[in-house]
C-alpha positions as CSV (number, residue, x, y, z in Angstrom):
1,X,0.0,0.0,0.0
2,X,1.3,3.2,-1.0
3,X,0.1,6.8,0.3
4,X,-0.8,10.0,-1.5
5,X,3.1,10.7,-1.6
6,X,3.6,7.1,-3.5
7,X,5.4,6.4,-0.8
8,X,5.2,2.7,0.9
9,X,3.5,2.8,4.6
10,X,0.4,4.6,6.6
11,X,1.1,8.4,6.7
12,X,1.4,8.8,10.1
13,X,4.7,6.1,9.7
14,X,6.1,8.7,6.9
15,X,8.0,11.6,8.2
16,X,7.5,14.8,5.2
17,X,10.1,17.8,6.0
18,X,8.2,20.8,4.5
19,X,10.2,23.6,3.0
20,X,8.7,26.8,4.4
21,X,9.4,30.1,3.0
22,X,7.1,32.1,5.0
23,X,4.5,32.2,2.1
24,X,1.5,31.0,1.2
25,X,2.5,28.1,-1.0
26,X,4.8,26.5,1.4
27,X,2.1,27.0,4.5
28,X,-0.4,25.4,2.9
29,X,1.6,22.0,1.7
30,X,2.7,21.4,5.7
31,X,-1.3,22.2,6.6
32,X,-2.4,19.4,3.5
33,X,1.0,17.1,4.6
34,X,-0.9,17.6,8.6
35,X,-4.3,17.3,7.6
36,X,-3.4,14.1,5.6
37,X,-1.6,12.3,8.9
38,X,2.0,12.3,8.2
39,X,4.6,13.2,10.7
40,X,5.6,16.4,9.3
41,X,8.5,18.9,10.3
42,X,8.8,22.1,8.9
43,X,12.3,24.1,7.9
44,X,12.9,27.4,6.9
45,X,16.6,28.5,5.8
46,X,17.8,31.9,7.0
47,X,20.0,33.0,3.9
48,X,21.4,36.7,3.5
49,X,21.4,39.2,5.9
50,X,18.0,40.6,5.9
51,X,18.0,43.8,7.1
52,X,17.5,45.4,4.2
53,X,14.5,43.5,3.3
54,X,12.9,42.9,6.6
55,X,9.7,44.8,6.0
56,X,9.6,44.6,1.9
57,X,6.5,42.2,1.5
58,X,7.6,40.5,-1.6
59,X,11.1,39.7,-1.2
60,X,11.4,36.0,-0.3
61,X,13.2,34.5,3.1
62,X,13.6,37.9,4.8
63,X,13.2,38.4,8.7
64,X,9.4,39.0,8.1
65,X,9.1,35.8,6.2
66,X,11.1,34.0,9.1
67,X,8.3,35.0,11.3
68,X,4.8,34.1,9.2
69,X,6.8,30.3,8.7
70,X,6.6,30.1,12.2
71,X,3.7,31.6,13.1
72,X,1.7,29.1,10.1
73,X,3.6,26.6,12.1
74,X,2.4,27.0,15.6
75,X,-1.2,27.4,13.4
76,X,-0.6,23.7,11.7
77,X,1.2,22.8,15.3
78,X,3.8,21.0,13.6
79,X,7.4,21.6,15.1
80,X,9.7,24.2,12.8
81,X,13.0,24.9,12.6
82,X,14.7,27.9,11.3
83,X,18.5,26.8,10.1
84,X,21.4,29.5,9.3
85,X,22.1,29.0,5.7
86,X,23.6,32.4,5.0
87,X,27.8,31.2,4.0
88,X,26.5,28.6,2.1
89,X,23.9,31.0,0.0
90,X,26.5,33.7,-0.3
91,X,28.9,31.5,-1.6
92,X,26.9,29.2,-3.9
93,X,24.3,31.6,-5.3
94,X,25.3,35.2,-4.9
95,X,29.0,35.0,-5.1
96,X,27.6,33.0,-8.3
97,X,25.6,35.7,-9.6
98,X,28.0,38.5,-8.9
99,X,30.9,37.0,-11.3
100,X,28.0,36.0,-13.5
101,X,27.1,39.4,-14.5
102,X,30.9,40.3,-14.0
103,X,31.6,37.6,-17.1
104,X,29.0,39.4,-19.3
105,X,26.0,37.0,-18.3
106,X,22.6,37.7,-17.5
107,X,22.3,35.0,-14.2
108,X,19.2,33.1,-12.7
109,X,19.6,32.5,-9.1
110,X,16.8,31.3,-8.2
111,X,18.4,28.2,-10.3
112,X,21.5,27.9,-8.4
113,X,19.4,28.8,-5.0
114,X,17.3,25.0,-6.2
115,X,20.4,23.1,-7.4
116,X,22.5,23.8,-4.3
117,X,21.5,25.1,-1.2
118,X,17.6,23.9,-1.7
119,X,18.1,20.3,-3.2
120,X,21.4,19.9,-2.0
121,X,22.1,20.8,1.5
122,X,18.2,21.1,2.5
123,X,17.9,17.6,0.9
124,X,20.7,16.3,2.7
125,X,19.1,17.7,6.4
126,X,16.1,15.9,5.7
127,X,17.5,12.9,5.3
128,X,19.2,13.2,8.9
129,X,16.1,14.8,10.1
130,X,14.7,10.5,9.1
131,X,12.7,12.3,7.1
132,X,11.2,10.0,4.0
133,X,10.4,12.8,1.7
134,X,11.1,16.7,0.9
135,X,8.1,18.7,0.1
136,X,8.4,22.0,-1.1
137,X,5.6,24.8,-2.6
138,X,6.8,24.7,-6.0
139,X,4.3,24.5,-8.8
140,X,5.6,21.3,-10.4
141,X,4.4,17.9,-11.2
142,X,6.6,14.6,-10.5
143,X,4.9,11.0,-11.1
144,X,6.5,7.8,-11.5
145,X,8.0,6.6,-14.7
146,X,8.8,3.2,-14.3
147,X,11.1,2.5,-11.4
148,X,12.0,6.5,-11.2
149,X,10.2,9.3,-11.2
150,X,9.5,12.0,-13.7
151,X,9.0,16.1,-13.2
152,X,6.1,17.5,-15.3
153,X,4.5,21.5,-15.7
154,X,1.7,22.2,-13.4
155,X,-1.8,22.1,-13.5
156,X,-1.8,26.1,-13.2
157,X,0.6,27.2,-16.1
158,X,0.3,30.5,-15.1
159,X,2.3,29.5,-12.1
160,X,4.7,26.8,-13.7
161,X,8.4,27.1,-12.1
162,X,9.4,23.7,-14.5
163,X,11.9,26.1,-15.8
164,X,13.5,26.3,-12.8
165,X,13.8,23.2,-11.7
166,X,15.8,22.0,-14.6
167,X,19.0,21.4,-12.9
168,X,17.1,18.7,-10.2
169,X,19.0,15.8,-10.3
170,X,17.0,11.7,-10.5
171,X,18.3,11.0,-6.9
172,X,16.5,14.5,-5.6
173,X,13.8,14.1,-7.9
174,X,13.1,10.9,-6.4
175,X,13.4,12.2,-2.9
176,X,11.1,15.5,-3.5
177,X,7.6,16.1,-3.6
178,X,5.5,19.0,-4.8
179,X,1.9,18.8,-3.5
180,X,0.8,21.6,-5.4
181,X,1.5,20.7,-8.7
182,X,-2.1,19.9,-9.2
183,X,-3.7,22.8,-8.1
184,X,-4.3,26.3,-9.3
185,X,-2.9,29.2,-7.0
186,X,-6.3,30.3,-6.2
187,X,-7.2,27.1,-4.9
188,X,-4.1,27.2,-2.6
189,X,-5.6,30.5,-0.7
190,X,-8.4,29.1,-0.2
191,X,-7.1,26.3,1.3
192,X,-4.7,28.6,3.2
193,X,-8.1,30.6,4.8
194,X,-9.9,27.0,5.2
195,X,-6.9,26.2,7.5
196,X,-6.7,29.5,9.3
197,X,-3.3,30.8,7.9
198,X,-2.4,34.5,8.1
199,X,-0.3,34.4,5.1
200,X,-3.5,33.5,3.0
201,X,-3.8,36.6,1.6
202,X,0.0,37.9,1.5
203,X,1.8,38.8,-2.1
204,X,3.7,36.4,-3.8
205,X,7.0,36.8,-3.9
206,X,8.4,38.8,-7.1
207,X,11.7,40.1,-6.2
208,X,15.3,38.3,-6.1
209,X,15.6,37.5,-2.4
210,X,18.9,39.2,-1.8
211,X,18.3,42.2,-3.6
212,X,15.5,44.2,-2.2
213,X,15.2,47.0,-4.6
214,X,15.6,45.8,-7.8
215,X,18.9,47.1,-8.0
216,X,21.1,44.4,-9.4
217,X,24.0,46.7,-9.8
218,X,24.0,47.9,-6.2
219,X,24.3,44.6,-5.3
220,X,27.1,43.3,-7.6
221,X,29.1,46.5,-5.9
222,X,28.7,45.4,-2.4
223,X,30.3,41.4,-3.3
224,X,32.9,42.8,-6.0
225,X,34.0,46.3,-5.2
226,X,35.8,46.7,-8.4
227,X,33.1,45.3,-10.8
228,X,32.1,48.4,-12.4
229,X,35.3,49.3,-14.5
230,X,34.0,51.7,-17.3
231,X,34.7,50.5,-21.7
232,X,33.3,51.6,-24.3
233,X,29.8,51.2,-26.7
234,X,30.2,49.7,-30.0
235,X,28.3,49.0,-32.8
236,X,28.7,45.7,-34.3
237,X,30.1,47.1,-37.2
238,X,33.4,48.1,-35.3
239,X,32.1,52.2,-34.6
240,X,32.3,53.0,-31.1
241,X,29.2,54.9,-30.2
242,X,30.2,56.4,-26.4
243,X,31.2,55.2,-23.2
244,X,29.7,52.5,-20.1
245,X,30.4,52.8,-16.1
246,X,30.7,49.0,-16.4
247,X,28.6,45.9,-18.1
248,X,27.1,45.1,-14.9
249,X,24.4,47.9,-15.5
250,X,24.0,46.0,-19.3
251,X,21.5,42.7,-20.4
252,X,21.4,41.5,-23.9
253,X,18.5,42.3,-25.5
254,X,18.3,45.9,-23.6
255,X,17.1,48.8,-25.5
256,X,16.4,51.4,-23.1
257,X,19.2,53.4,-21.1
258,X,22.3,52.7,-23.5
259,X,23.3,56.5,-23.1
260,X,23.5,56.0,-27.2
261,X,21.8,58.0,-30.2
262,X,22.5,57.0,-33.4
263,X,18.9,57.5,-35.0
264,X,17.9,53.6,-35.3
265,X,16.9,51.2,-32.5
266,X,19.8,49.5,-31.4
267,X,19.8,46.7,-28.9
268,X,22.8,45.1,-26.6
269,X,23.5,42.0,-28.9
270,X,26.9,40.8,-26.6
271,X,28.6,42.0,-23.7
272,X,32.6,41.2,-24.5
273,X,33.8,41.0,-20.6
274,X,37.4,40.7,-21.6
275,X,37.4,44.1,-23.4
276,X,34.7,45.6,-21.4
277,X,32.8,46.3,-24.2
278,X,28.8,46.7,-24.5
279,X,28.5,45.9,-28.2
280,X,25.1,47.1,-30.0
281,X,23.4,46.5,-32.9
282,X,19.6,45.9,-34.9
283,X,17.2,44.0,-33.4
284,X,17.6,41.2,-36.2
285,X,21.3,41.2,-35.1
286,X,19.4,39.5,-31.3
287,X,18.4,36.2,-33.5
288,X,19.9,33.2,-32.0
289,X,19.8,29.2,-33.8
290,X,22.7,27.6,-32.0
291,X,23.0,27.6,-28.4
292,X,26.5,26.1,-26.8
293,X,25.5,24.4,-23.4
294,X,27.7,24.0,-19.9
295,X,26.9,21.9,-17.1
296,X,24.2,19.6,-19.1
297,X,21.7,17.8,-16.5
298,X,19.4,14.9,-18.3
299,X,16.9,13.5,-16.5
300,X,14.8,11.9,-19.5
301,X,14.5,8.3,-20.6
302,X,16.5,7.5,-23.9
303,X,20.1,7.6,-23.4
304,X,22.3,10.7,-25.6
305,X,24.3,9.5,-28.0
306,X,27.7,11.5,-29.2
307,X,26.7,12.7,-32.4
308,X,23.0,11.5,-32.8
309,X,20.5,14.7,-32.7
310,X,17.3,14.1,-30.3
311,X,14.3,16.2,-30.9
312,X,12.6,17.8,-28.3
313,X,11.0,21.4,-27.1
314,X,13.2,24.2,-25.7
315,X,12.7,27.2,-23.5
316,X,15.3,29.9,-23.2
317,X,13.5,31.9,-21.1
318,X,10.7,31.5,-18.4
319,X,8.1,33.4,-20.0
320,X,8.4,31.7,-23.0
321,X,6.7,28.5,-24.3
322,X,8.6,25.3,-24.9
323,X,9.3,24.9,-29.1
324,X,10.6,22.5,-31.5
325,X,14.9,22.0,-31.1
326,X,17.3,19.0,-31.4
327,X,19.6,18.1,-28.5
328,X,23.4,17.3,-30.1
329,X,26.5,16.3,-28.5
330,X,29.7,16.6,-30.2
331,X,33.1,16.2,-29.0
332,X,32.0,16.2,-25.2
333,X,29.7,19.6,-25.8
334,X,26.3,19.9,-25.6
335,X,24.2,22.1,-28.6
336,X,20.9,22.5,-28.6
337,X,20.1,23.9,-32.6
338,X,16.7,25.5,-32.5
339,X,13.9,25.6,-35.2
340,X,13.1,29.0,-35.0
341,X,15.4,31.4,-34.3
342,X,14.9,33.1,-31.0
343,X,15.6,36.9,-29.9
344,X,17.3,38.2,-26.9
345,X,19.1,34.7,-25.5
346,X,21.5,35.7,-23.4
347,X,24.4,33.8,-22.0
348,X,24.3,32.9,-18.2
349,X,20.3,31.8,-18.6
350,X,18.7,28.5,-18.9
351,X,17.6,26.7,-21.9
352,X,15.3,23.6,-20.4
353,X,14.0,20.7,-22.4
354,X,10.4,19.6,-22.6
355,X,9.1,15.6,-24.2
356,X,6.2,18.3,-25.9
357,X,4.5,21.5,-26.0
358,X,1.6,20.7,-24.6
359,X,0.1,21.8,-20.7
360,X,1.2,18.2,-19.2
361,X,4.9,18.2,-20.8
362,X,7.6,16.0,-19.1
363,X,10.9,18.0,-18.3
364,X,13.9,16.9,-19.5
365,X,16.5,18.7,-17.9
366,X,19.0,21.8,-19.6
367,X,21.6,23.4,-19.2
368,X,22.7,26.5,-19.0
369,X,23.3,29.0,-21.7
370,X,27.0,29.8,-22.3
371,X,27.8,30.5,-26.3
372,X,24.8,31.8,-28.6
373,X,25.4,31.5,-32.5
374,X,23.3,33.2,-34.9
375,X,23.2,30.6,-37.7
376,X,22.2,27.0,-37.5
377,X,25.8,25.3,-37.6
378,X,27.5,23.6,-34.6
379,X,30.9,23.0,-33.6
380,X,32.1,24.6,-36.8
381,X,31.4,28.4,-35.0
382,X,32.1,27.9,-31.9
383,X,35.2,28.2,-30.6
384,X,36.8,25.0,-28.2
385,X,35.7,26.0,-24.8
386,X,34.8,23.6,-21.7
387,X,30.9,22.7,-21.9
388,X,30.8,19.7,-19.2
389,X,28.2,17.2,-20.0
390,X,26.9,15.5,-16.1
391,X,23.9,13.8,-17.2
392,X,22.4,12.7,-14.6
């Protein structure tokens, strides 16, 4: 007999650590994981200094969120810890995303944030905690597929964080469980008012954790002092338009604020770290094909082949919808070549495989983005550079 966690016993015989973030989503999976019987603990992670942040409502795991996690405990009345997380986080996630953006890349650390700190070291506490299972308030579906189990989008697509998830590895994706992949958000608040919660009617959080006000660059100052060193704006076609007070304050795909006139649109197409250059161009100039890969994670079925190209769907970004590419490896790299081109991909973000299109798609895994190419060759433009391939 298995219980509605497909795990094997009664629920009050499985032990559920529940992720708590202070919000709603988390709240309400350790009131459903109570309600339901099983012996559930709850843990929320303390991870930058949070005085900035304390009373900003949508910025995730500040002091204010620290509190509502253990007041919807003492609600539930299910035991919560709070653990001290902070070196690890700096380290693995915002030492991460400063030298990202420092290397010309437009980071996601909300990504790294999953793939080390939460599925990593919060996995790992768990399991000395005896617990049986990890559940978290992501809006994800996992199911079994044969003798493993598989992640899938949401029920409520509007809220699907498949995207980042990618980099969840088979041995924590058999160990996790997301309760509230089959429900839409606005059935979570209700369920958060049926059970009493306070957070049942508190914003969702919007903002990167650590950086309170939007201001990415601020940020970036306070890790790496020296990050901002100024360079020049040039067009693609070699004229240098003005000057930059450093890349950090630059995306690919920007338009607005390049301090530029020139009397066309132009767009950042690259950011060239090593010459401190913000290079701009036309916005045909932002179509991508090829996409070079680092740090591959595969969590689907068939095996990958050196050589052979496997057809699935691709996202590059969050907001966008998974479409039609083909998965190569070639000489230990890892190229995803897509069937229409895309605008705007910028190295340092995710490109996530999907079995389909369609609202119940499998994940695949990804990888993230680290060489874009405009036309749809493969090794032949891309210059040797290390793209490790850990499929899972």
């Amino acid at each position: 007999m298995r219980n509605s966690l497909d795990l094997p016993g009664r629920p009050e015989d499985t032990r559920v650590v529940v992720a708590m973030s202070g919000g709603v989503d988390s709240s309400v999976v350790a009131a459903m994981m109570k309600r339901e019987g099983y012996d559930v603990v709850g843990v929320t992670l303390q991870l930058y200094d949070h005085g900035a942040a304390v009373s900003k409502a949508k910025a995730c795991c500040a002091g204010v969120d620290i509190h509502d996690a253990r007041l919807a405990a003492d609600k539930i009345g299910i035991p919560h810890y709070v653990l001290d997380y902070e070196s690890r986080f700096k380290e693995q996630v915002m030492d991460r995303f400063a030298d990202s953006y420092i290397a010309g890349e437009t980071p996601i650390p909300c990504v790294s944030c999953n793939q080390t700190v939460k599925f990593t070291d919060l996995l790992k506490t768990a399991r000395d905690l005896g617990a049986d299972a990890l559940a978290t308030g992501h809006y994800v579906r996992s199911a079994p597929a044969g003798n493993k189990r598989a992640l899938y989008r949401p029920v409520d697509l509007d809220r699907d964080q498949s995207y980042f998830l990618f980099a969840t590895t088979q041995d924590q994706l058999d160990f996790v469980r997301f309760p509230l992949g089959g429900l839409p958000k606005a059935r979570v608040r209700e369920l958060a008012r049926e059970f009493g919660l306070a957070v049942a009617d508190k914003p969702d959080s919007q903002d990167i954790c650590f950086v309170p006000n939007g201001d990415y660059a601020e940020v970036i100052r306070k890790l790496r002092p020296n990050a901002a060193e100024p360079g020049a704006i040039v067009h693609m076609d070699g004229r240098v338009l003005g000057s930059h007070d450093g890349i950090i304050h630059y995306t690919v795909g920007q338009r607005r604020g390049l301090g530029v006139a020139t009397g066309e649109p132009l767009y950042v197409v690259r950011l060239d770290a090593d010459e401190k250059r913000v290079v701009v161009g036309p916005r045909e100039a932002l179509a991508t094909r090829t996409i070079l890969l680092r740090e591959l994670n595969w969590i689907g079925d068939a095996p990958l082949d050196e050589g052979e190209g496997l057809p699935l769907f691709a996202k590059v970004r969050s907001t966008r919808p998974p479409a039609p590419a083909t998965l190569r490896l070639l000489g230990g790299r890892a190229f995803v070549d897509l069937a229409t081109s895309e605008a705007g991909v910028a190295p340092g973000q995710a490109c996530v495989f999907f079995d389909s299109d369609d609202e119940t798609a499998r994940v695949l895994g990804g990888g993230w983005i680290h060489k874009t190419e405009r036309t749809g060759t493969w090794a032949v433009d891309f210059p040797q550079a290390e793209s490790p391939v850990s499929a899972a």
